[in-house]
Backbone as numpy.savetxt, mean C-alpha at the origin, in Angstrom:
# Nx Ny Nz CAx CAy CAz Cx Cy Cz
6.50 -18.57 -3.72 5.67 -17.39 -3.72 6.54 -16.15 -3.72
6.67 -15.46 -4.55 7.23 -13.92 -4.81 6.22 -12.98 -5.69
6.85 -11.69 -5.33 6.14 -10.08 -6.17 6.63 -9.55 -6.94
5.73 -9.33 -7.75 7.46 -8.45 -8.47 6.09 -6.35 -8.61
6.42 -5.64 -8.26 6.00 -4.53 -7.86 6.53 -3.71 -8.98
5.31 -2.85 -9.44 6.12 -1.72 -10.83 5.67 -0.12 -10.75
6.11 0.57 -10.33 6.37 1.86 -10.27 6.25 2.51 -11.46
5.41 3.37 -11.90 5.62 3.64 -13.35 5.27 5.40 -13.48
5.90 6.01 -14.49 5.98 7.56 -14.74 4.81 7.65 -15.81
3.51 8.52 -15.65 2.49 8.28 -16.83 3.26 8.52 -18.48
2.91 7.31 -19.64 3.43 7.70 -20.49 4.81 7.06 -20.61
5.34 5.59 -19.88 6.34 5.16 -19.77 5.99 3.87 -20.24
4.78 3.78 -20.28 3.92 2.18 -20.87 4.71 0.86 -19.85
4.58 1.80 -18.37 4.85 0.03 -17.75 3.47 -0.27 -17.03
2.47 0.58 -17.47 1.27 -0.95 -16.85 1.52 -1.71 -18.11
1.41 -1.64 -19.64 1.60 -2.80 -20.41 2.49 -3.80 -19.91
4.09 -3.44 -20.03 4.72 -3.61 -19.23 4.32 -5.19 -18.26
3.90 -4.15 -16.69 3.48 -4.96 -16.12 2.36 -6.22 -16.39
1.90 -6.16 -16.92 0.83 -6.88 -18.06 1.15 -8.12 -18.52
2.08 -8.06 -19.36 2.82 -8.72 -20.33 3.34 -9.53 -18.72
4.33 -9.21 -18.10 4.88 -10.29 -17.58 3.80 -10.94 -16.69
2.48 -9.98 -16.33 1.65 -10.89 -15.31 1.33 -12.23 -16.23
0.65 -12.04 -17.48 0.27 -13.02 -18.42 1.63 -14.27 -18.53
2.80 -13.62 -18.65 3.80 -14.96 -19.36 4.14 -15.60 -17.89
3.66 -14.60 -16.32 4.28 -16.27 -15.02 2.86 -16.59 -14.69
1.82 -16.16 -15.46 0.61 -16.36 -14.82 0.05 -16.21 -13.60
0.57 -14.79 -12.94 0.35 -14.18 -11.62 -0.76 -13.39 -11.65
-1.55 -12.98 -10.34 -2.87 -12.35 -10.10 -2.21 -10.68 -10.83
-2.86 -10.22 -11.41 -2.23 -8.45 -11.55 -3.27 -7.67 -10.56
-2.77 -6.66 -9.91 -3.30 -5.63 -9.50 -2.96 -4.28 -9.72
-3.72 -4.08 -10.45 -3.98 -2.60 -10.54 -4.83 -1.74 -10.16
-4.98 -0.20 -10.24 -5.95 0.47 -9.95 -7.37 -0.03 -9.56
-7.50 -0.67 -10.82 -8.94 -1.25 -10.96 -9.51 -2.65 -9.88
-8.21 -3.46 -10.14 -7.99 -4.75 -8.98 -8.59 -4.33 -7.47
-7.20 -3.23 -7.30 -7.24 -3.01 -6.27 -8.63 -2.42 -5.42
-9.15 -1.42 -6.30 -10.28 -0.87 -5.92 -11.90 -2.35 -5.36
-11.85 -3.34 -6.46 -12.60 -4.08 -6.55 -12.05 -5.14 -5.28
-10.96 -5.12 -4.69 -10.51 -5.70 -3.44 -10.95 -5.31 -2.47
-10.80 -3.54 -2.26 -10.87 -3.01 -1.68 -12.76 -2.82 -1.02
-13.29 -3.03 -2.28 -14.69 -2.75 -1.74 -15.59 -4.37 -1.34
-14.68 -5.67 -1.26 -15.35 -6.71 -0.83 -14.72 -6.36 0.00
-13.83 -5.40 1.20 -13.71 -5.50 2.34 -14.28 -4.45 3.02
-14.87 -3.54 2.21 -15.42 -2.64 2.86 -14.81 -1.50 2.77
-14.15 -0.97 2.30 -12.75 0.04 2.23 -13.03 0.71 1.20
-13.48 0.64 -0.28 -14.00 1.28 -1.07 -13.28 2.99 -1.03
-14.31 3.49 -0.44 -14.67 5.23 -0.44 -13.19 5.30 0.26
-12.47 4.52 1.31 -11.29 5.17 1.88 -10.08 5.21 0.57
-9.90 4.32 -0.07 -9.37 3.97 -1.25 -9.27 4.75 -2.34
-10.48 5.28 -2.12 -11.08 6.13 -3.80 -10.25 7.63 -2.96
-10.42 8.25 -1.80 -10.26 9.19 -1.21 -9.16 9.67 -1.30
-7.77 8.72 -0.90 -6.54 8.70 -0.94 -5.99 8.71 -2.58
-6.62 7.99 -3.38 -6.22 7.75 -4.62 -4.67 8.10 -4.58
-3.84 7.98 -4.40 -2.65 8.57 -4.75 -2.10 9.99 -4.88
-2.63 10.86 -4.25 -3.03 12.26 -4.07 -2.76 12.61 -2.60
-2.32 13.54 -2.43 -2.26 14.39 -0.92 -3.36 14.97 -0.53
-3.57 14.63 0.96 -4.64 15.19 1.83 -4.48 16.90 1.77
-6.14 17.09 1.84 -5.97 18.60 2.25 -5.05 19.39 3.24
-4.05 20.52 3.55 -3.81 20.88 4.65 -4.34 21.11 5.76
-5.71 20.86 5.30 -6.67 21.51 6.22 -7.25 19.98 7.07
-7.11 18.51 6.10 -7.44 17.35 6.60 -6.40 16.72 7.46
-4.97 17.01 6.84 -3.84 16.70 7.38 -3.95 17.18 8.66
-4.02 18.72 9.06 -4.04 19.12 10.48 -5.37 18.86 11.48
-6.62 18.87 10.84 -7.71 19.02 11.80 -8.19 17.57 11.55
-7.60 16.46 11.12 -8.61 15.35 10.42 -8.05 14.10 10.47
-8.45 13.37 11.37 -7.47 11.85 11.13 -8.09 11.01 10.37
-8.67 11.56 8.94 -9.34 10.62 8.01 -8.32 10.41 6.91
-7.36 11.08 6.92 -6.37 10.27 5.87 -5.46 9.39 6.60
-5.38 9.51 8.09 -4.17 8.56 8.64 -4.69 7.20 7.99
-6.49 7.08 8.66 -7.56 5.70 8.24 -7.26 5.72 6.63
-7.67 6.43 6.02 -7.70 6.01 4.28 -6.36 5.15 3.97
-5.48 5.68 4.41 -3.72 4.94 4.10 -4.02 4.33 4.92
-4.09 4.43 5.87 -3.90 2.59 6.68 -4.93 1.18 5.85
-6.52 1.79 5.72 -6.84 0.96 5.18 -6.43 0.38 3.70
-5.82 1.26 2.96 -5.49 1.10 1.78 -4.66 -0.05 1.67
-3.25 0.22 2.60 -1.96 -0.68 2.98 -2.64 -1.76 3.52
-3.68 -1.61 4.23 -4.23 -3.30 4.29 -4.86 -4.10 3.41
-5.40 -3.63 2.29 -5.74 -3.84 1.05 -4.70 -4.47 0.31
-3.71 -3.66 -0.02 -2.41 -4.54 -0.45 -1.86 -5.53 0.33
-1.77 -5.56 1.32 -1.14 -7.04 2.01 -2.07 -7.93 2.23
-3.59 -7.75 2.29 -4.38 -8.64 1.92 -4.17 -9.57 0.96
-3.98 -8.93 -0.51 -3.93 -9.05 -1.72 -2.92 -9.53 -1.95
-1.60 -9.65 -1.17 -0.01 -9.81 -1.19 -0.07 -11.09 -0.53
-1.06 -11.10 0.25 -1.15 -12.55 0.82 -1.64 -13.79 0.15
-2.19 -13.78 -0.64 -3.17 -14.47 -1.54 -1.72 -15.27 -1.98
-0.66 -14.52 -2.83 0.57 -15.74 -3.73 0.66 -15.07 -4.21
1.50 -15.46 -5.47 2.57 -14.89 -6.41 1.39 -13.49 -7.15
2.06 -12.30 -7.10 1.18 -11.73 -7.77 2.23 -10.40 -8.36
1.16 -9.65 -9.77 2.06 -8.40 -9.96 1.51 -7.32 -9.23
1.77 -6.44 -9.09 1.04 -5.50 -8.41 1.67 -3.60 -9.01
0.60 -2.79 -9.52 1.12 -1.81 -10.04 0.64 -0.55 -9.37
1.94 0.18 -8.84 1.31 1.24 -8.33 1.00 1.38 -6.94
0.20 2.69 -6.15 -0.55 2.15 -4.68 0.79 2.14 -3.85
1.86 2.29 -3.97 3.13 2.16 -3.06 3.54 0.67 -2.63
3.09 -0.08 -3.32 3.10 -1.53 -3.04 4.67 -1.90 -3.26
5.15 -1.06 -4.10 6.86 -1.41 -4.11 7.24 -1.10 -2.48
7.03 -0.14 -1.68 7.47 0.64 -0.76 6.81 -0.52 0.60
5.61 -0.48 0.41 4.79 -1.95 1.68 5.52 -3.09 1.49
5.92 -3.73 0.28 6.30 -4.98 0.35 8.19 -5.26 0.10
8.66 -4.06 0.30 9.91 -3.98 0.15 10.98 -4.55 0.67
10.73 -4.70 2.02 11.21 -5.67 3.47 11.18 -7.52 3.06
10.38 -7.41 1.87 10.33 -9.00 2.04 11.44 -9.62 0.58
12.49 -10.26 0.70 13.46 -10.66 0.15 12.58 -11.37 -1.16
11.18 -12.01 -1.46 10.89 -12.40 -2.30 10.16 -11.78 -3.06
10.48 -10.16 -2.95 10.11 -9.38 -3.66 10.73 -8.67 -4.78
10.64 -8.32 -5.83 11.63 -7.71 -7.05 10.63 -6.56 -7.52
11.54 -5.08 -7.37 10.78 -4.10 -7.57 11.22 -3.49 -8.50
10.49 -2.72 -9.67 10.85 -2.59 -11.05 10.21 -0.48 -10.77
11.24 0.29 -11.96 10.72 1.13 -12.05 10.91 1.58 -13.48
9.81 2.19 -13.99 9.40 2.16 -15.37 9.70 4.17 -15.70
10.52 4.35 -16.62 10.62 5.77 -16.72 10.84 6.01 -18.02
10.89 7.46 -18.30 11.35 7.55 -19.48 11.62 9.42 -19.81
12.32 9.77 -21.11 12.20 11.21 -20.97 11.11 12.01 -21.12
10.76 12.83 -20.58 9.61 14.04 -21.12 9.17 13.81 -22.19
10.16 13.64 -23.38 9.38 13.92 -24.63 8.78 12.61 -25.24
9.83 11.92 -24.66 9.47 9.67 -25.04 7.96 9.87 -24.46
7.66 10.46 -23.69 6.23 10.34 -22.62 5.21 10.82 -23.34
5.55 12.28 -23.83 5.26 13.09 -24.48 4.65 12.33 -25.79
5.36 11.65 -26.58 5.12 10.77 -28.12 4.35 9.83 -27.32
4.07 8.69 -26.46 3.75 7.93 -26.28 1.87 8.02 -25.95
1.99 9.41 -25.24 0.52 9.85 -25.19 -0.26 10.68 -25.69
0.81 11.43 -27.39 0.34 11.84 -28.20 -0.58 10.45 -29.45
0.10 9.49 -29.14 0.19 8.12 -30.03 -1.68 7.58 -28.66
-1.77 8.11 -28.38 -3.18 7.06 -27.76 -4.24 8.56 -27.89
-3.98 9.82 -28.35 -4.84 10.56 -28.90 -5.06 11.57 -28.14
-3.86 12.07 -27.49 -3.55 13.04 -26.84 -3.78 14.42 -27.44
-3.77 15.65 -27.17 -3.07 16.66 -27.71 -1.85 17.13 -27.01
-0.94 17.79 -27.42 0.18 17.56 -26.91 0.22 18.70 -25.95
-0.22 19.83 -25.78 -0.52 20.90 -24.53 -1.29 20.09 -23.28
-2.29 18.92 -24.11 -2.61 18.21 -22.82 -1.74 16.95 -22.45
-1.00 16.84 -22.76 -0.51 15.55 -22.40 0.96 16.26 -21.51
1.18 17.62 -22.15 2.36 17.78 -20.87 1.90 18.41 -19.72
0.60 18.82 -19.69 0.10 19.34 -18.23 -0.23 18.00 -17.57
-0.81 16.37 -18.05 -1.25 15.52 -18.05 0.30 14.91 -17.06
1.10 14.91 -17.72 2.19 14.28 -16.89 2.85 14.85 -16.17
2.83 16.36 -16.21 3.22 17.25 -14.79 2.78 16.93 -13.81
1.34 17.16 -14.00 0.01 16.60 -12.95 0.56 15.44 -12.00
0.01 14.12 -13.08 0.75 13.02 -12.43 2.28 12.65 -11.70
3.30 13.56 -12.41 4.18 13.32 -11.16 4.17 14.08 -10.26
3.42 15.41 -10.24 3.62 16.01 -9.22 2.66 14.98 -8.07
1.61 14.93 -8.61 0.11 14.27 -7.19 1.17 12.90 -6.84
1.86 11.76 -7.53 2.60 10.83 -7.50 3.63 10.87 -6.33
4.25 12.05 -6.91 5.66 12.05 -5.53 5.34 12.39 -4.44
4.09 13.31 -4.30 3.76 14.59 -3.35 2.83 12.91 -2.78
2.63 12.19 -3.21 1.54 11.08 -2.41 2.82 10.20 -1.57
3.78 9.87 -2.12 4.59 9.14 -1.71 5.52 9.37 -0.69
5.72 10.21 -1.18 6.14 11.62 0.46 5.67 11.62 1.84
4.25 12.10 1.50 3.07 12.31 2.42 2.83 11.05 3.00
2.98 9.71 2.31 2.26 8.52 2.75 4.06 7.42 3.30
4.88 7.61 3.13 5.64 7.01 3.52 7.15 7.69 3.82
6.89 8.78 3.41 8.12 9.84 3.89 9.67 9.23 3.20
9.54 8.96 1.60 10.77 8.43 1.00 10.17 9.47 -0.78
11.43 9.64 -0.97 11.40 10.09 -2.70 11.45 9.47 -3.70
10.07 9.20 -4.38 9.68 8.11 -5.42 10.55 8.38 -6.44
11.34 9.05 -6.65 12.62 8.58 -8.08 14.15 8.20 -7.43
14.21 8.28 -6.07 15.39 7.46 -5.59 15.25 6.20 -6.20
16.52 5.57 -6.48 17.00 4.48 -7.48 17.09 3.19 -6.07
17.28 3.82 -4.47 17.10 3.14 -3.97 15.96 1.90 -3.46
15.08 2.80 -4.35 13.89 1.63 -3.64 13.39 0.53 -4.67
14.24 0.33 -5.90 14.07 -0.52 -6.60 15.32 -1.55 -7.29
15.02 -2.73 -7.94 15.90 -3.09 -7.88 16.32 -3.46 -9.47
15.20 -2.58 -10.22 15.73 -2.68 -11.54 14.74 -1.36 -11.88
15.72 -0.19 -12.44 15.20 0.70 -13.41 15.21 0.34 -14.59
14.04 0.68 -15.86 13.64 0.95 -17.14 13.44 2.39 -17.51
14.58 2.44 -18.30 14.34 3.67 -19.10 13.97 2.95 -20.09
12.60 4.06 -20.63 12.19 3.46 -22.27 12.31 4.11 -23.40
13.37 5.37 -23.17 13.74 5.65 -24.33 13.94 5.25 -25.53
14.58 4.16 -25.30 15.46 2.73 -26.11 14.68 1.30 -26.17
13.73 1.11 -25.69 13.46 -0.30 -25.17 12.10 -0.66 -25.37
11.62 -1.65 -26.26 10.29 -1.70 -26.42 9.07 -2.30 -25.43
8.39 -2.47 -25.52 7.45 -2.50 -24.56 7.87 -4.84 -24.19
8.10 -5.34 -25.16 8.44 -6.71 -25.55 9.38 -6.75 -24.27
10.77 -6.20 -25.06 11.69 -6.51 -24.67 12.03 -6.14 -23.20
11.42 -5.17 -22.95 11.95 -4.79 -21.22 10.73 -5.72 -20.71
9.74 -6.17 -21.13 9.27 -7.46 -20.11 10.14 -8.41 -20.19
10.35 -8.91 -21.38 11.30 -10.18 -21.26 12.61 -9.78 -20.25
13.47 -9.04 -20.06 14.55 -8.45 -19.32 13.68 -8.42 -17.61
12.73 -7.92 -17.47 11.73 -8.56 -16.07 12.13 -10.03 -15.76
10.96 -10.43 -16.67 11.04 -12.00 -17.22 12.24 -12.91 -16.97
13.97 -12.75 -17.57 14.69 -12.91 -17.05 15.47 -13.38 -15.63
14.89 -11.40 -15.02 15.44 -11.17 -13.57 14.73 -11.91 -13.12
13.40 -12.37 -12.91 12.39 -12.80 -12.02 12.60 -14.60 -11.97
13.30 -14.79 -13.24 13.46 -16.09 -13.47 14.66 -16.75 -12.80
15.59 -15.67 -12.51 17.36 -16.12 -11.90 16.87 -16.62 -10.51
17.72 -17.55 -10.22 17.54 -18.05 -9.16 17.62 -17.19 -7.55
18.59 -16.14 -8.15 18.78 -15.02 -7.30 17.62 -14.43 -6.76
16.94 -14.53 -7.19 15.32 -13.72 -7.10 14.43 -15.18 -6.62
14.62 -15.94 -7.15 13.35 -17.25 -6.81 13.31 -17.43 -5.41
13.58 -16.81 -4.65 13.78 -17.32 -3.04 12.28 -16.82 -2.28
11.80 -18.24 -2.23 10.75 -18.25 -1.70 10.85 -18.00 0.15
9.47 -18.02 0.70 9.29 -17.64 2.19 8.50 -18.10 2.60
8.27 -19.26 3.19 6.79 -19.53 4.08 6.50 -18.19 5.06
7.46 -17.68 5.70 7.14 -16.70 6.44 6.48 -15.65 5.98
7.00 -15.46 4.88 5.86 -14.19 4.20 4.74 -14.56 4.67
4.03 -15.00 3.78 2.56 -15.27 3.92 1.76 -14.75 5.41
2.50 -15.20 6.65 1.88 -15.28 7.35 2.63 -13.45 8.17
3.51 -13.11 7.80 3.90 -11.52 8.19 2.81 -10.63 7.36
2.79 -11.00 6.01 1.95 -10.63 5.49 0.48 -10.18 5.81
-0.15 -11.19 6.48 -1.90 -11.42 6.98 -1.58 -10.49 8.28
-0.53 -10.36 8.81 -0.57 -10.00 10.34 -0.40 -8.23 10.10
0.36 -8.33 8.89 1.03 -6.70 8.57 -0.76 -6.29 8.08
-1.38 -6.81 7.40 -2.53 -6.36 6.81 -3.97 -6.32 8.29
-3.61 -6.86 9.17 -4.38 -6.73 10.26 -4.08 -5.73 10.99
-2.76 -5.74 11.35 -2.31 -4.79 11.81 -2.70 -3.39 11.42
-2.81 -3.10 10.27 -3.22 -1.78 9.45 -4.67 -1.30 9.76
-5.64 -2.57 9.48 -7.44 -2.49 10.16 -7.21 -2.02 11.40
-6.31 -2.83 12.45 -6.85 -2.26 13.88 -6.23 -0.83 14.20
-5.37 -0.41 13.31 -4.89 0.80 13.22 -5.87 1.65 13.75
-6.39 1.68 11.96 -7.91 2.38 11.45 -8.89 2.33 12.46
-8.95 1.31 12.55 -10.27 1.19 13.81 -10.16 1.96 14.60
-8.70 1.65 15.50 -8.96 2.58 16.70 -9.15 3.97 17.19
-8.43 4.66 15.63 -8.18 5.87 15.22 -9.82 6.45 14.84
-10.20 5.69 14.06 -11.62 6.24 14.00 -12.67 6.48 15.09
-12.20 5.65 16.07 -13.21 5.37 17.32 -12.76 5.69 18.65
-11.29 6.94 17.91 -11.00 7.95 19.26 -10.29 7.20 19.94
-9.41 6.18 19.82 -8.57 6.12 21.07 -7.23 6.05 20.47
-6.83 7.29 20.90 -5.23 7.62 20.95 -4.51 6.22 21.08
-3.25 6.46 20.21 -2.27 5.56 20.81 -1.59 5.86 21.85
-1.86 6.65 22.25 -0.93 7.20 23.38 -1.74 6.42 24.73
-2.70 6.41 24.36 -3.65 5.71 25.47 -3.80 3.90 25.61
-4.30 3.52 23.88 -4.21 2.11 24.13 -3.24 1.99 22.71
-2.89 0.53 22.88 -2.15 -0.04 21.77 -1.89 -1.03 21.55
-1.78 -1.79 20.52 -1.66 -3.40 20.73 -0.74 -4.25 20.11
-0.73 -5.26 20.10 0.67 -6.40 19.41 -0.61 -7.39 18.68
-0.11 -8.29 17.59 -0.73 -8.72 17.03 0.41 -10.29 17.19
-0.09 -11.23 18.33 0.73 -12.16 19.07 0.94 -14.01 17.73
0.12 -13.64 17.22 0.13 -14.50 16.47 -1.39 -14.38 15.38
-1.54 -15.69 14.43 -2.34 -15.19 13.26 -4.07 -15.32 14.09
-4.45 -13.96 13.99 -6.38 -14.28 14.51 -5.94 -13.77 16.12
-4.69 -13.99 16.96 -4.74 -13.20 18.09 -4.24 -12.00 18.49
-5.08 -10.93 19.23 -3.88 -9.85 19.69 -4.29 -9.76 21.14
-3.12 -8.36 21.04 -3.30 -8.24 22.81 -3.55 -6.41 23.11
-4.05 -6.10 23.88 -4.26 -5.12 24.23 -3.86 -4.56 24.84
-3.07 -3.32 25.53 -2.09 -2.59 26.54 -2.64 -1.33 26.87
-2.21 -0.36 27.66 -2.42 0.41 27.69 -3.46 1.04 29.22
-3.97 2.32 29.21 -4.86 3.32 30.24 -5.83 3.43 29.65
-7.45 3.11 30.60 -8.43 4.18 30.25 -8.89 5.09 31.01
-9.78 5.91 31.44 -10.16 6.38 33.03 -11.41 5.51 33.29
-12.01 4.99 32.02 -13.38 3.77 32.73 -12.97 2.83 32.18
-14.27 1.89 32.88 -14.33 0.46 32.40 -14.55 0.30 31.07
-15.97 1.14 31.06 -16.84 0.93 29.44 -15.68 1.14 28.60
-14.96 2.16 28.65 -13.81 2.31 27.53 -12.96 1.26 27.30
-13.02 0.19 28.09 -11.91 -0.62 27.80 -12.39 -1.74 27.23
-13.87 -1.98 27.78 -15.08 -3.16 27.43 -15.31 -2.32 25.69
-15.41 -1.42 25.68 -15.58 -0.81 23.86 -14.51 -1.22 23.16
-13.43 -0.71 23.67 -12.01 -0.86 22.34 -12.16 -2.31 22.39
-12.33 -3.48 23.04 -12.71 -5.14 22.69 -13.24 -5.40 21.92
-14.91 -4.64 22.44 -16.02 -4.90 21.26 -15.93 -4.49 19.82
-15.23 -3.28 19.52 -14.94 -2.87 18.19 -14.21 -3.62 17.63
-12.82 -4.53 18.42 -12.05 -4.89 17.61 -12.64 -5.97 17.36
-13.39 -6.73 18.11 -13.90 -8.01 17.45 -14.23 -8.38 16.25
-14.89 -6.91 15.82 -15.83 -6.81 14.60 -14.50 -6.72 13.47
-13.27 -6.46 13.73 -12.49 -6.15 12.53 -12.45 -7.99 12.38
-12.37 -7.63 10.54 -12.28 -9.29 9.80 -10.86 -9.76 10.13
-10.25 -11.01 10.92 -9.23 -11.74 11.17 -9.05 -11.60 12.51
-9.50 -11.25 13.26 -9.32 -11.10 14.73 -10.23 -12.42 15.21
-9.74 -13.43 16.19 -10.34 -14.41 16.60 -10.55 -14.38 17.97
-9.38 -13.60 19.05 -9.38 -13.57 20.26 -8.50 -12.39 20.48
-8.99 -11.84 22.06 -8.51 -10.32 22.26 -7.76 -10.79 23.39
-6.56 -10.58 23.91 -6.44 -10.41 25.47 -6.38 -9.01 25.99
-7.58 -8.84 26.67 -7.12 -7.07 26.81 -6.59 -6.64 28.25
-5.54 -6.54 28.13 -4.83 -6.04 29.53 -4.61 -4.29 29.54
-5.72 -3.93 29.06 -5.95 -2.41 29.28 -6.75 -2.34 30.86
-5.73 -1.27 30.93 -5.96 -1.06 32.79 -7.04 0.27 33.06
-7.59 0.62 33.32 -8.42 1.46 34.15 -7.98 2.37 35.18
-7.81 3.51 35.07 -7.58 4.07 35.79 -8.22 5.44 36.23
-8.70 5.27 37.28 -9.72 6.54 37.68 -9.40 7.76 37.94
-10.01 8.61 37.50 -9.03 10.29 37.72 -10.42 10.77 38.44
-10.01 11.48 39.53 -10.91 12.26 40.73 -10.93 13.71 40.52
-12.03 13.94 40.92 -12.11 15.35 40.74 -10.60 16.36 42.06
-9.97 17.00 41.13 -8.67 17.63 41.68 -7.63 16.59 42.22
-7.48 15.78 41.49 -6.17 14.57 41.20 -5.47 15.49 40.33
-4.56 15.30 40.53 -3.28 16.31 39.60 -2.86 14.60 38.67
């Protein structure tokens, strides 16, 4: 089981690209569209659509913890989806979530201004719109990647094979994928994935949850002890608060058992 993850500049033709090699190892593809249709058998939908790859308002960023939830749920969407097996996956920062795992191979698809420029004059562009068209997109692109993981989406570091397509046809730099993905260097499978995977993607829901339903991390917080169990830590000043953060988490999908060792602690009127 491995990923291979593709990063792409609009107008660089690596969703084809990505395409082509999903079809020749016969892996799940996710894209935009995938992802979205993942996203809404779990319920996540509207958080998904919200974030799209775009920066929060300044005004949501400071007064609003509805984009912390949109990215968290999103990133659980992908490791959902990452969990399933061998898959391609385009876009969504999925190079950047699944980066940590050695049976991953991350590709980035680029090309010059003007290569971009011809490529989306050629699908029926006009060409005043097609260079505001790809300004656009890298600006909302980097400015998302920034905002959502605090790294610079054209560092060469976060991948492990650049495509320039100046030179290179849409064929041949899959087959050169195709290749890398095929060396044994890369074939190194993980039982462990799988199951870091399900826990990293739970982890992300109870994020969301708790964040939505007001309780600071500063207050409670939890470990995720193994697959379906977690544990609970932390202060409330009541009971009910501690009997709630249980009941909510129950309801998140993969949670089987809670241990909640959230403590209670009573504050009196003029307790310093």
């Amino acid at each position: 089981m491995y990923f291979i993850t593709f990063s792409e500049k609009m107008g660089s033709n690596g969703s084809e690209i990505a395409r082509k090699v999903a079809d020749q190892l016969g892996y799940n593809f996710f894209d935009t569209e995938a992802i979205e249709n993942a996203a809404q058998e779990m319920g996540f939908l509207q958080d998904v659509k919200e974030i799209d790859e775009k920066v929060p308002s300044l005004f949501e960023r400071l007064f609003s913890h509805k984009p912390e939830i949109h990215l968290d749920r999103l990133n659980s969407v992908i490791y959902e989806l990452a969990s399933l097996g061998n898959a391609i996956f385009l876009g969504r920062g999925s190079y950047i979530l699944l980066r940590t795992f050695k049976c991953a191979l991350h590709i980035r698809v680029t090309a010059s201004l003007e290569k971009r420029i011809q490529n989306l004059l050629e699908e029926g562009f006009h060409r005043e719109v097609a260079i505001k068209a790809i300004h656009r997109s890298d600006h909302e692109r980097g400015s998302f990647v920034k905002f959502a993981f605090r790294v610079d989406w054209e560092s060469p570091d976060l991948y492990d094979l650049v495509l320039n397509m100046d030179n290179l046809t849409v064929d041949l730099a899959a087959d050169i994928v195709l290749h890398t993905a095929r060396s044994e260097e890369i074939k190194a499978r993980s039982l462990d994935a799988m199951k870091s995977l399900e826990m990293m993607g739970l982890a992300r829901r109870i994020e969301a949850v708790l964040i939505e339903a007001d309780f600071p991390s500063t207050s409670v917080s939890f470990s995720v002890l193994e697959k379906g169990k977690i544990q609970l830590t932390g202060t409330v000043s009541e009971q009910s608060k501690k009997i709630r953060a249980e009941e909510i988490l129950m309801e998140v999908k993969g949670i089987k058992s809670i241990d909640n060792q959230i403590k209670v602690v009573l504050h009196y009127p003029g307790s310093v």
